[in-house]
N, C-alpha and C positions, 0 to 999 in steps of 0.2 A: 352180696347175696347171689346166690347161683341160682340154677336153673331148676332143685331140687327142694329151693326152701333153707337152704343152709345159710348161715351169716358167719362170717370171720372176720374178726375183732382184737385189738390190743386191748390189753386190763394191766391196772397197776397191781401188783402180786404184793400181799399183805401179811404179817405176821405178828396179831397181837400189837397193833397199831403203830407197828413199827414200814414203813413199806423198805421191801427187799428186791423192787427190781421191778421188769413189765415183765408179759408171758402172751402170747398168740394163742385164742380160743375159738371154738367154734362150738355153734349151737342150731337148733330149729327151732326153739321157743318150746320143747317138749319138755312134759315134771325132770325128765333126766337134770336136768341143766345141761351147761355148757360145759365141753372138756379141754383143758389147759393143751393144745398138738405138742407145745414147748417145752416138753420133760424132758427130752434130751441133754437141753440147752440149761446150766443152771442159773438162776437170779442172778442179776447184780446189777448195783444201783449205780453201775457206772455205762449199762446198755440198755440202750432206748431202740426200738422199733419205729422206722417211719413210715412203714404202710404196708400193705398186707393186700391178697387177692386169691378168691378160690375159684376153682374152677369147677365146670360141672362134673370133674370126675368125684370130687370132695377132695383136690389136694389143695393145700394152701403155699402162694409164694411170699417170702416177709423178708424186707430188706432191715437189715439191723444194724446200727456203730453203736464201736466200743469207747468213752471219752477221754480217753486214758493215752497217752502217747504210746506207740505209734499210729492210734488214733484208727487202727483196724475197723474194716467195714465189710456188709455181704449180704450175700440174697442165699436164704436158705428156702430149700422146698420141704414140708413138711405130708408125709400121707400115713394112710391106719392101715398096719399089718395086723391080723387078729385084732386084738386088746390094745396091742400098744402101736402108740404114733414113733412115722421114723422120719430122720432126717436126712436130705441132699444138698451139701456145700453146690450152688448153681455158678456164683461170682464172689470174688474176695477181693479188696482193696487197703492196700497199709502207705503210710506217707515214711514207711521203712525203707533204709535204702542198705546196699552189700558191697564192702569193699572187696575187689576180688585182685591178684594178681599176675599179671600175666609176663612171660618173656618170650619176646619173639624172635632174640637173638640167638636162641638157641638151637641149633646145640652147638653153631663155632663160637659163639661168644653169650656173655649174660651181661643183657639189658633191662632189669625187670621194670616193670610201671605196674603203676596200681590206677584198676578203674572205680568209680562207687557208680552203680548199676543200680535202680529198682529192682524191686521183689518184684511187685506183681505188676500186671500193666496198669493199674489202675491207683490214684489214691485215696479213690474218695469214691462211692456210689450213691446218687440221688436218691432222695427218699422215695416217689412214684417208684413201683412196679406193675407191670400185669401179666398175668399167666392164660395161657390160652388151653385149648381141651385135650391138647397134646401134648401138655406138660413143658411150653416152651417159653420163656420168662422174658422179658423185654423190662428196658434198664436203660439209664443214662451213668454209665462211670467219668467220671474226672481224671485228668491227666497234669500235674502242674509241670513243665518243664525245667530243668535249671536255670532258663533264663528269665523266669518270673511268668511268661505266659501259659495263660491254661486255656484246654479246650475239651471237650465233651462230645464222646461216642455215645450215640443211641445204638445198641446193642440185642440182640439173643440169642439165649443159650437155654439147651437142654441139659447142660451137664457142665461142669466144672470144668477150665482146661489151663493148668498154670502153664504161664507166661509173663514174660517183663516185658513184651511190645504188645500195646493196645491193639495195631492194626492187625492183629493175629487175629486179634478174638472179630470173627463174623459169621451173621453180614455186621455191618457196622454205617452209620451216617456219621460225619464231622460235624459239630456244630462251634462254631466260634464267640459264641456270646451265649449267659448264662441260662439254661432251659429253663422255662415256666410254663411248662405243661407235665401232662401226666401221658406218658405212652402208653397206649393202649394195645396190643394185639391177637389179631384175629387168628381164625381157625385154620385159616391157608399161610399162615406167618409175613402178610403185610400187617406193617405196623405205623399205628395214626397218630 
């Protein structure tokens, strides 16, 4: 709930008692009801939302995965232009990875090697988000390595910025054992 009265909420999306997927709403408790921000975004019963945050401007941030290999993950900001809600990719995560090839014998000789690279920096993003009055989203993404160890960036971003190295995306904390908390951040972007 904001500062405003506003509540934003996950709901299972229903169709003739079939359910078709979750969707991100917000409301005041006025006769209006509440409105679906997730029109963009269409159903599917293969993506679950795990938490949600508005700010007092009335934008909402909603982290979301897809269950489906490669198992895609992200933090979308949602806000109301006129009538209709719009959306911003903030962070994206996929346990996809890219063969690429390279030869660095060249151009007197050809040596090529093939590397498999990450897509994005991230594979996995925590469910906790929190969005601050500046539209600045704070996040824990996951990192698996190839050699089995993973570790976790608390992170924010105002905006999307692809990348395949984690420590691109800042500011950034390392955390080495699994988080169990919820990041919270504030209006001057420390974040608790």
């Amino acid at each position: 709930i904001n500062d405003n009265g506003k509540v934003a909420f996950i709901a299972i999306l229903d169709n003739s008692g079939t359910t078709v997927g979750e969707g991100v709403f917000v409301g005041d408790g006025s006769l209006s009801g509440a409105e679906n921000v997730s029109t963009s975004d269409p159903p599917a019963t293969t993506k679950t939302f795990g938490s949600i945050w508005i700010n007092n401007a009335d934008k909402i941030a909603a982290q979301y995965r897809i269950t489906m290999a490669p198992n895609p993950a992200g933090v979308k900001r949602y806000w109301k232009s006129g009538n209709s809600w719009m959306a911003d990719l903030i962070a994206k995560a996929t346990t996809a990875r890219q063969a690429i090839t390279i030869d660095p014998c060249l151009p007197q000789d050809s040596c090529p090697q093939t590397v498999i690279q990450r897509v994005e920096a991230f594979d996995a993003i925590w469910d906790q988000v929190s969005m601050n009055d500046s539209d600045v989203v704070a996040y824990t993404g996951q990192v698996n390595l190839d050699s089995g160890t993973r570790y976790y960036n608390l992170t924010a971003q105002s905006q999307y910025r692809h990348t395949s190295d984690a420590f691109a995306l800042t500011p950034y904390h390392t955390i080495g054992f699994i988080p169990n908390f919820s990041p919270v951040i504030a209006n001057n972007g420390e974040i608790l």
